[in-house]
C-alpha positions as CSV (number, residue, x, y, z in Angstrom):
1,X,0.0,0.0,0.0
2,X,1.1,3.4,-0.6
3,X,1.4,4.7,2.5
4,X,2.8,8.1,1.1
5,X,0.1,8.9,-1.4
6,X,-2.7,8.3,0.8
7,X,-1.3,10.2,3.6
8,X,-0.2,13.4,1.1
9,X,-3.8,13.1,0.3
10,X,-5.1,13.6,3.4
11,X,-2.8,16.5,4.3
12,X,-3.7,18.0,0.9
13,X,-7.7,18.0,1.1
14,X,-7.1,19.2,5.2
15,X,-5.6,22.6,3.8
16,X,-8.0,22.6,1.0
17,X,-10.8,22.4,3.5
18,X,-9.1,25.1,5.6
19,X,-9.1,22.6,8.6
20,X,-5.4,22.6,8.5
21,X,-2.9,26.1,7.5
22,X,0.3,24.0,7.6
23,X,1.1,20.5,8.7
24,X,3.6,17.8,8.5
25,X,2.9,13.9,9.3
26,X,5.7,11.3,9.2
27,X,5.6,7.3,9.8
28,X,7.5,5.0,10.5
29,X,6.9,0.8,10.1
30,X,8.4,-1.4,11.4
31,X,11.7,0.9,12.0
32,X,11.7,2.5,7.9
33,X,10.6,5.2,6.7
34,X,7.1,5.2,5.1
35,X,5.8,8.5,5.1
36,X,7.3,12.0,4.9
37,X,4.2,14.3,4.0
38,X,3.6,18.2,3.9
39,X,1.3,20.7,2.8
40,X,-0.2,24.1,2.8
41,X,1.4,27.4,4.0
42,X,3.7,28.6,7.1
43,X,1.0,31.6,7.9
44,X,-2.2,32.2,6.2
45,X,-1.0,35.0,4.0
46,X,-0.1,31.9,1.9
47,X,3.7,33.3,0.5
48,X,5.5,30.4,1.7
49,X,4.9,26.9,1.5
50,X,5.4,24.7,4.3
51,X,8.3,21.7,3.1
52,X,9.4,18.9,4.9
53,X,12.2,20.7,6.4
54,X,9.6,24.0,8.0
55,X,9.8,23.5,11.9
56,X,7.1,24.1,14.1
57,X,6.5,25.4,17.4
58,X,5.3,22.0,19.0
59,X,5.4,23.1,22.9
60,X,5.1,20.1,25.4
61,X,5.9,17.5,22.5
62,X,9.4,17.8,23.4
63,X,9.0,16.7,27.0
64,X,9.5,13.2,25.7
65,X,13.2,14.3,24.1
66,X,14.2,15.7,27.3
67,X,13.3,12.6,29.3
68,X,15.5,10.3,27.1
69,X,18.7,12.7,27.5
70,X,18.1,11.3,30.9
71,X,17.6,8.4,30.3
72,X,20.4,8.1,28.3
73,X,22.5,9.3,31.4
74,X,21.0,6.5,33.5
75,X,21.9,3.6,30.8
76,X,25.6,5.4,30.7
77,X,25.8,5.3,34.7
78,X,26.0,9.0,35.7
79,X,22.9,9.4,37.4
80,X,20.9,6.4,38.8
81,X,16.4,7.3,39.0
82,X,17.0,7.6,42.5
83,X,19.6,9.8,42.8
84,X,18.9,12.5,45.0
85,X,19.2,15.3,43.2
86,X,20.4,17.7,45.3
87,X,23.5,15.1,45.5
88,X,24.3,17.1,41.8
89,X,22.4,20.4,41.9
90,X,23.5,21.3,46.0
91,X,21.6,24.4,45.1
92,X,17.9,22.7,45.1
93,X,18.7,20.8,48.1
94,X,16.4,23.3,50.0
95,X,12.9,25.0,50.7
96,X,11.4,20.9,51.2
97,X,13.2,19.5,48.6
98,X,16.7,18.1,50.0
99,X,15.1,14.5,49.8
100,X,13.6,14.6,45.9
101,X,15.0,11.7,43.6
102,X,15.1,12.0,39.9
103,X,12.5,9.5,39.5
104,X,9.9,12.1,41.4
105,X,10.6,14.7,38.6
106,X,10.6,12.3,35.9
107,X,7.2,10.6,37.2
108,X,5.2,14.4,37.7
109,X,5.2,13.8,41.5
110,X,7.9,16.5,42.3
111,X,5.4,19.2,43.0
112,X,6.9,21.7,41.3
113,X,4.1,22.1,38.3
114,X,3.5,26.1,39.6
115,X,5.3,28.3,37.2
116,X,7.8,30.9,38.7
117,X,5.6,34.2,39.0
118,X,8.5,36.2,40.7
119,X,12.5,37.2,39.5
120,X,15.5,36.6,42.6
121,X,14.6,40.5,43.2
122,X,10.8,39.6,44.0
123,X,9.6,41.9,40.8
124,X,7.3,39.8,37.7
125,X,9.2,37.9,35.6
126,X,9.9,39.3,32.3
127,X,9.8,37.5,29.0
128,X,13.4,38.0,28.7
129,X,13.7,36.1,32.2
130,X,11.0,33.3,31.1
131,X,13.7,32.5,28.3
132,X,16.9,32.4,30.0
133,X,17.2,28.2,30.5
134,X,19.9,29.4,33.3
135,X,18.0,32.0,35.1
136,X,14.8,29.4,35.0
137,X,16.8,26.9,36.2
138,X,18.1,28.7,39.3
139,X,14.7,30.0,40.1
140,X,13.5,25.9,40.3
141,X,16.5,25.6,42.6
142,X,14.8,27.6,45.2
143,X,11.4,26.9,43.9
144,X,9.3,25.0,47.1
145,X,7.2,22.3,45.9
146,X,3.2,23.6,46.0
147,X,2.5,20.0,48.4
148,X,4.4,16.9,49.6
149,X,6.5,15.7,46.7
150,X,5.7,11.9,46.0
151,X,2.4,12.5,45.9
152,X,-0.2,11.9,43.2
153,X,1.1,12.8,39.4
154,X,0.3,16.2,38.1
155,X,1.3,17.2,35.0
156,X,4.2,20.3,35.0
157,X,3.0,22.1,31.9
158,X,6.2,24.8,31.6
159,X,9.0,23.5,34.9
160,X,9.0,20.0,33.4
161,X,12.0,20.9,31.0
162,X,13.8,23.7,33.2
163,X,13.7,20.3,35.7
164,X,14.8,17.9,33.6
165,X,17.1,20.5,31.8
166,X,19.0,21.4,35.3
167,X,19.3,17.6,36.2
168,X,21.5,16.7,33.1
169,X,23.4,19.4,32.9
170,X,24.2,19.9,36.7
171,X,25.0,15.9,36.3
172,X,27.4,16.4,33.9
173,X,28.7,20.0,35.3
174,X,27.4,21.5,32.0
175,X,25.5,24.7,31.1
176,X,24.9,24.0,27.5
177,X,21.6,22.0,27.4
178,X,20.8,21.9,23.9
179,X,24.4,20.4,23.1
180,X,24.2,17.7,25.7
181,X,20.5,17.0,23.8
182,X,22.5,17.0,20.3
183,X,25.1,14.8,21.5
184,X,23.2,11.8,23.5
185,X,19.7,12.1,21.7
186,X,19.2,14.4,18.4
187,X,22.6,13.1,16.6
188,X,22.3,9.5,17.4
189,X,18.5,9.4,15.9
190,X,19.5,12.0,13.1
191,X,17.2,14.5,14.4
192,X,18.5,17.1,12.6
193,X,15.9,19.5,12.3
194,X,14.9,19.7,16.3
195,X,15.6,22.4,18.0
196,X,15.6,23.5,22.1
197,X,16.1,27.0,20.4
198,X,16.3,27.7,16.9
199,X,18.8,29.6,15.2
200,X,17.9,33.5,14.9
201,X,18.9,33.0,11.5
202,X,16.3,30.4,10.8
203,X,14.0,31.6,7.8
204,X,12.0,27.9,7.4
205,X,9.4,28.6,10.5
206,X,5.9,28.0,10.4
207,X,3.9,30.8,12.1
208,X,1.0,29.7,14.7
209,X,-2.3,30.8,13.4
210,X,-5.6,30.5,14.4
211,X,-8.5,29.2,12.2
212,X,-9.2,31.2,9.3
213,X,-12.6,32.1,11.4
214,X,-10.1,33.5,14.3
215,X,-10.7,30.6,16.3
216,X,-8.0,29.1,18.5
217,X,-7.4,26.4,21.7
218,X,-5.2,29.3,23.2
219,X,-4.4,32.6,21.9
220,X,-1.8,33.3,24.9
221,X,-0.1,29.9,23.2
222,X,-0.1,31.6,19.8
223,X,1.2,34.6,21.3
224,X,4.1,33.3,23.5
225,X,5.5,30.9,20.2
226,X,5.4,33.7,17.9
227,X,8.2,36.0,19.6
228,X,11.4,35.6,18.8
229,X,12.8,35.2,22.3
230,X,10.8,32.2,23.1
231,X,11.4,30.4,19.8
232,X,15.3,30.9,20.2
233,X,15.2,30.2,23.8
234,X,15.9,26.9,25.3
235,X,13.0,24.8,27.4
236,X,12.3,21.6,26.5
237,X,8.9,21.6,28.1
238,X,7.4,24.5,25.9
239,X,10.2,26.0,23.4
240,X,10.8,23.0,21.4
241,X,10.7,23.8,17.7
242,X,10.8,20.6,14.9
243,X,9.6,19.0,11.9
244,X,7.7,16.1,11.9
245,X,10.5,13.7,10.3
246,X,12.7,14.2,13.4
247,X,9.6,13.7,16.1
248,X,9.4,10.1,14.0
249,X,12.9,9.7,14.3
250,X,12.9,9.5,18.1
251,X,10.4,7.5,18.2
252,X,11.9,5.1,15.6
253,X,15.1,5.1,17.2
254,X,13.6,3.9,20.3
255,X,12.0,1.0,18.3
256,X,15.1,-0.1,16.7
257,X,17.2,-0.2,20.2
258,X,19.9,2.8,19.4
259,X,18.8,5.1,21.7
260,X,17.6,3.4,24.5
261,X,17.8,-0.8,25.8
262,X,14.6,-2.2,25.7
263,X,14.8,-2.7,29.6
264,X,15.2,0.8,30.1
265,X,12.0,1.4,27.9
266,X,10.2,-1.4,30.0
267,X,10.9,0.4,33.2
268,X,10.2,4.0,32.1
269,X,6.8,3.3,30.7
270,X,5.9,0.5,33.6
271,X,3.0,1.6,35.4
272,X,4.7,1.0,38.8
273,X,5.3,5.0,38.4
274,X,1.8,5.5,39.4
275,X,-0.2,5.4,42.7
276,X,-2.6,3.2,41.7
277,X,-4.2,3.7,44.9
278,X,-4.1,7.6,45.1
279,X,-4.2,8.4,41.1
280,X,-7.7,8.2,39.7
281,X,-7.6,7.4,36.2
282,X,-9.4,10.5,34.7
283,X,-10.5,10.3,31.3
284,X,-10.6,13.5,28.9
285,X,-10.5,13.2,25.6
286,X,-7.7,14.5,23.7
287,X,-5.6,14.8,26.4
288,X,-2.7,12.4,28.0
289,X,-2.6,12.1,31.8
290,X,-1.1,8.8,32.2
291,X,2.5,8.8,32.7
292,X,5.8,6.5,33.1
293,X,9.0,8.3,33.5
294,X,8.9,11.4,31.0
295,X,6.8,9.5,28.4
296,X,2.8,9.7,28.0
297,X,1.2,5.8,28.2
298,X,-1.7,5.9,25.7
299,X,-2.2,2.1,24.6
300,X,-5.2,-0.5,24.9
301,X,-7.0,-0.8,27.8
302,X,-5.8,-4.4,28.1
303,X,-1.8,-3.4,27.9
304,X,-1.9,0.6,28.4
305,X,1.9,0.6,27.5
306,X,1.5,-0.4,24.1
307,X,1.8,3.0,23.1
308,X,3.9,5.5,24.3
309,X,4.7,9.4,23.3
310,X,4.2,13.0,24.2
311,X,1.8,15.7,21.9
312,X,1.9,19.2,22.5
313,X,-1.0,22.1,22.5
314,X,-2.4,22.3,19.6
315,X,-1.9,19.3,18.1
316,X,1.1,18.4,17.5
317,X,2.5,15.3,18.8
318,X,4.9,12.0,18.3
319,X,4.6,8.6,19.6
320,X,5.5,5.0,19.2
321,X,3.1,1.7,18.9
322,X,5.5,-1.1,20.1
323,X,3.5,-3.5,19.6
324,X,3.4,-2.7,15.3
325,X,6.2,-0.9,15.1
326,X,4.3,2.0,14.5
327,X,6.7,5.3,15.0
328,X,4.7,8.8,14.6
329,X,5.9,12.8,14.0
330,X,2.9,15.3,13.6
331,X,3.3,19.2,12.9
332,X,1.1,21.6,12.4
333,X,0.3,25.6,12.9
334,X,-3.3,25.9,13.1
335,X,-4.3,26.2,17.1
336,X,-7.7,24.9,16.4
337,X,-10.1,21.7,16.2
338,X,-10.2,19.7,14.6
339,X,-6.9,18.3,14.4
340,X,-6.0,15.7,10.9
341,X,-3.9,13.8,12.9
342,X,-6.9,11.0,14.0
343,X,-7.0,10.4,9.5
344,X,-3.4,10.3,9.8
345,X,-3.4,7.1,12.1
346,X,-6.2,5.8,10.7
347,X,-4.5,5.4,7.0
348,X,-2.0,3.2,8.7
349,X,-4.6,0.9,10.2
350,X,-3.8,2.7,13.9
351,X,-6.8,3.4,16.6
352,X,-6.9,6.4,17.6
353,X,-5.2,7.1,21.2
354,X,-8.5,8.3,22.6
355,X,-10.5,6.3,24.6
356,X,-13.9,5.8,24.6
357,X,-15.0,7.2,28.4
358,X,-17.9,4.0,28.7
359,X,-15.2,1.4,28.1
360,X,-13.2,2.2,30.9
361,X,-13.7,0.3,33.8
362,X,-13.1,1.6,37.6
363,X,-9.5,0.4,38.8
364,X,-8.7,-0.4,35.2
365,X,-5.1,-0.4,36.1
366,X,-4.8,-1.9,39.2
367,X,-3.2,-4.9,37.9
368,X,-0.9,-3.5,35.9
């Protein structure tokens, strides 16, 4: 079947329809590449078309790239999931946190999901501040967790990556973050167009729009990835800028064993991470709650870590169905619904990640 044509198609009739402005999908199977599709425009003036090499803004889906650096440095035998972390960062070991492992960050129980609202000198943070990786990262070295860390998971929308971020690079004694990314992650999987911070010189940028009706999930989203400063600045929990061929390329790389062993995969996406007994499962569609360590768990009911992966707001997203070798990169620019990608998975003979809310059982995890 020709995977490539159908999917084009289905790109190609979602700009024509104006569902989609720009948008990139690329597949994987069974660890080769399948699919490498683009179409429509990087803003909706429609002067530039989007190409296989336009990166998008795609916010939290690069949670997922910062949680394998880490990994990486686990497998390599610099840091261990326990490893208290103020053991290499002495600066966080403070304010309720001198006790916090690496596995309570990775796992969303560290309690620091509140975003910094204040400099060092007390005064709002500016936007120059916000994108300053270092000066983040020092403000979550004094940051106190907003309850008992080790609780129940809750998702860290923005601190995720300045955590995560500050971990490697104080485990390594290291300030350049996005070169410790290139070097154990992005080269080895031939990322090549993903970016904790693009180049100020980058002229292949799509532009987040809303719907041609001026519809959108989040304006203030639209707003923050449209400055400069954020798209240059490094924070791997909302800055991340890509195409869709190097979100797939993660993904497939974890497949085929070169990032990552397949133990390490086993215990990052075991649902040991979660308290069964304290973490309802709460469904919602189109959104992931369920995590391992770093990585979203989004497969059947009957194996929920069959598929694995991270998406961003607005749509974008990447993931990987073990079970069929299934590796996925979605970009797009438009911050509205609906979103193509469910046509995308389809044409591959993929279910969509959503569940349906009367199919889900209470406790249907408690034996996993």
């Amino acid at each position: 079947m020709d995977y490539q044509k159908i999917v084009q198609q289905i790109l190609d009739d979602a700009v024509s329809r104006g569902t989609e402005c720009g948008c990139q999908a690329a597949i994987f199977i069974d660890g080769k590449l399948a699919v490498n599709a683009c179409a429509g425009w990087t803003d909706w003036t429609r002067t530039k078309k989007v190409d296989e090499n336009t990166v998008f803004p795609v916010y939290s889906t690069g949670k997922a790239m910062s949680s394998t650096v880490l990994h990486r440095l686990v497998e390599i035998g610099v840091i261990d999931y326990d490893t208290r972390i103020s053991d290499i960062w002495k600066e966080f070991g403070c304010n309720g946190k001198e006790d916090m492992r690496i596995w309570h960050v990775l796992s969303y129980r560290s309690a620091l999901y509140k975003m910094p609202e204040f400099n060092l000198d007390g005064a709002p943070l500016s936007d120059f501040e916000k994108s300053d990786f270092q000066y983040m990262t020092r403000l979550m070295a004094k940051a106190t967790p907003e309850e008992l860390f080790g609780g129940c998971q809750k998702y860290h929308p923005v601190t995720y990556g300045w955590l995560t971020g500050g971990i490697a690079c104080h485990a390594l004694n290291r300030t350049d973050y996005p070169q410790i990314f290139r070097e154990l992650v992005g080269k080895p999987a031939g990322m090549d167009r993903f970016f904790y911070g693009i180049s100020p010189f980058e002229d292949n940028a799509a532009t987040l729009v809303p719907n041609e009706k001026g519809e959108s999930c989040s304006e203030k989203s639209i707003e923050m990835m449209n400055k400069p400063c954020f798209r240059m600045c490094c924070n791997p929990s909302t800055c991340a800028m890509s195409n869709a061929l190097s979100i797939a390329k993660h993904y497939a790389a974890l497949d085929r064993g070169e990032l990552l062993k397949k133990e390490t995969i086993d215990n990052a996406i075991n649902t040991k991470w979660r308290d069964m007994e304290n973490d309802p499962f709460a469904f919602e569609k189109g959104r992931w709650t369920f995590f391992g360590l770093g990585y979203v768990l989004s497969g059947p009911l009957h194996d929920i870590t069959e598929v694995f992966g991270h998406g961003g707001v607005g749509g974008s997203e990447g993931l990987l169905d073990r079970k069929h070798h299934l590796a996925f990169g979605f970009t797009r620019n438009c911050f509205a619904n609906p979103v193509v990608i469910g046509d995308v998975y389809s044409s591959v003979g993929f279910k969509n990640r959503d569940w349906d809310p009367m199919e889900i059982p209470d406790n249907s995890f408690k034996d996993k």
